[in-house]
C-alpha positions as a printed NumPy array, in Angstrom:
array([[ -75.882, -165.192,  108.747],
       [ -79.128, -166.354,  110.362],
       [ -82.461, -163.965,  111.202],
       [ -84.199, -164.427,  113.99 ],
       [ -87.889, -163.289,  112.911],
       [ -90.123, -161.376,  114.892],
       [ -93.5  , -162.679,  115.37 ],
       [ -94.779, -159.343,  115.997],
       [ -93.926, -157.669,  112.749],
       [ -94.495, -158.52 ,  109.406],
       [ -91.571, -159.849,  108.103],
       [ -91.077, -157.459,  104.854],
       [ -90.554, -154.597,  107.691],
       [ -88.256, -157.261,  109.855],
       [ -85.885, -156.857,  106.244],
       [ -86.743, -152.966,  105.51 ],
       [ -85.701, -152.496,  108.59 ],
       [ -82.459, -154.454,  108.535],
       [ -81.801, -152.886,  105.023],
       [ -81.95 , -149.469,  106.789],
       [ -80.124, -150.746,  109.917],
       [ -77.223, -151.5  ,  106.873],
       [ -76.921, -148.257,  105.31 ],
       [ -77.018, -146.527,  108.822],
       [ -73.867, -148.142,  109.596],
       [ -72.262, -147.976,  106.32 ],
       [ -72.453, -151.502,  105.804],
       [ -74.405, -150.91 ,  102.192],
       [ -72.96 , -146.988,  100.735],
       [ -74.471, -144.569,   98.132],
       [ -74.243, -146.262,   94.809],
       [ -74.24 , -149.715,   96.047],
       [ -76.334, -152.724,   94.834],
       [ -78.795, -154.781,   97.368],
       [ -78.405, -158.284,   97.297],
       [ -81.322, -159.108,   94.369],
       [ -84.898, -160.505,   95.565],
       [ -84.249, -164.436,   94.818],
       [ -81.546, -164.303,   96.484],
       [ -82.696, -162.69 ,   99.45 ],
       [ -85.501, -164.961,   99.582],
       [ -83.155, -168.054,   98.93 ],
       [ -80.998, -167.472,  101.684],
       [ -83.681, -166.399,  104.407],
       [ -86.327, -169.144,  103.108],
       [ -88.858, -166.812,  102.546],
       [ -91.318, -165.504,   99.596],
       [ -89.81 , -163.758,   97.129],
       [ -92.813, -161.496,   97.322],
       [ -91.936, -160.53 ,  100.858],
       [ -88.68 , -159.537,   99.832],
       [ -89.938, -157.254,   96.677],
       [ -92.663, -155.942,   99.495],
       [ -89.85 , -154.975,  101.62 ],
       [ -87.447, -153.449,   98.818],
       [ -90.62 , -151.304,   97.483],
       [ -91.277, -149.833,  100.623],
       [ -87.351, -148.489,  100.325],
       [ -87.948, -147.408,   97.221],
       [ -91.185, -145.801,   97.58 ],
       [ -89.076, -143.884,  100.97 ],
       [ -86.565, -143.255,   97.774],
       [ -83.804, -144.684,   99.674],
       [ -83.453, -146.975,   96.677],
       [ -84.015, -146.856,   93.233],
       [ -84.67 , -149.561,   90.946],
       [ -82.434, -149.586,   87.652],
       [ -84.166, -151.82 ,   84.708],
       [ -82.509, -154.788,   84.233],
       [ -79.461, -154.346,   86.464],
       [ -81.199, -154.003,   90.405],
       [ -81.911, -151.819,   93.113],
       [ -79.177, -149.833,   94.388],
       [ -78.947, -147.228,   97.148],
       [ -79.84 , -143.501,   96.209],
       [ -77.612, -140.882,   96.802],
       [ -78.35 , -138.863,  100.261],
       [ -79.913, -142.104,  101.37 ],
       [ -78.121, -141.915,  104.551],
       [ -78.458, -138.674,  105.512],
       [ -81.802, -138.672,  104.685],
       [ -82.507, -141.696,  107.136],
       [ -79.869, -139.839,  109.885],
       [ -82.211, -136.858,  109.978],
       [ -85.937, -139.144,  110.342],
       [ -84.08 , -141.888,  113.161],
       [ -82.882, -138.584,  115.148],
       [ -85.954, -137.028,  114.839],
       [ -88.23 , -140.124,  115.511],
       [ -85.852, -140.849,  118.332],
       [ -86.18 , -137.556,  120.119],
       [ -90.247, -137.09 ,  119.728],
       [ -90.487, -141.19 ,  120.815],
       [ -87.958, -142.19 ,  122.629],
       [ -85.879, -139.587,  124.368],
       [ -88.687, -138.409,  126.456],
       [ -89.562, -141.774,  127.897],
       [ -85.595, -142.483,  128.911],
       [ -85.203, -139.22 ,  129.75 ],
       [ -88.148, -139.515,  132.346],
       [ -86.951, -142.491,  133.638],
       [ -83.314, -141.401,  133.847],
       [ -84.629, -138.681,  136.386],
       [ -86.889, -140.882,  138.018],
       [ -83.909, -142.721,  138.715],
       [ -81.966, -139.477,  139.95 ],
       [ -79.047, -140.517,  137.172],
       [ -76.36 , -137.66 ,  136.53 ],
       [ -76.623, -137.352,  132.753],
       [ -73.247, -136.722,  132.763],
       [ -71.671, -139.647,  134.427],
       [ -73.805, -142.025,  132.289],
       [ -72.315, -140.099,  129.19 ],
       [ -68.778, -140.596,  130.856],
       [ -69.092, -144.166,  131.74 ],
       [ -70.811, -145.181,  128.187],
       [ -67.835, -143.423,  126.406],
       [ -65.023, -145.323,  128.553],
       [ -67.101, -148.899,  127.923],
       [ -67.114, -147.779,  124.245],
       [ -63.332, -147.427,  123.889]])
């Protein structure tokens, strides 16, 4: 898999962020292991130190905990817990803005819905 890195944000948040973006769609589940630092930074090419940046940040968000001598592995409630910050990030940043926009545009909320859920299928 390659990353394409941002130049606008630090790096260790490009990977929280990813890490998140994982257990959000179920890719990485309660209970399971992240891939350790070395590796990480192996495969990527970058400082190992930018990975454990990145993986304390989760941990200090206790989305994962660390386990001495065996990892870091993702907490229980993890999920849910990031569910309920995106949605409510989403709807004080970014509904508003599309929403605006949306009836700037004179869109029928509806028929977007509609024609989103027939693409999707």
């Amino acid at each position: 898999m390659t990353i394409t890195w941002n130049d606008n944000v630090p790096i260790y948040r490009q990977l929280r962020d990813r890490v998140v973006a994982m257990i959000l769609d179920g890719a990485l589940n309660e209970g399971d292991p992240l891939p350790s630092v070395r590796q990480v930074a192996a495969d990527y090419q970058i400082n190992p130190l930018t990975v454990s940046k990145a993986y304390q940040e989760l941990v200090d968000e206790q989305l994962v905990e660390k386990r001495r001598g065996l990892g870091m592995y993702v907490t229980e409630g993890a999920r849910e817990t990031l569910l309920k910050s995106e949605r409510e990030r989403f709807l004080r940043e970014e509904w508003p803005a599309l929403y605006a926009r949306i009836k700037r545009m004179d869109l029928d909320l509806g028929k977007l819905i509609s024609q989103a859920e027939k693409k999707s299928r």
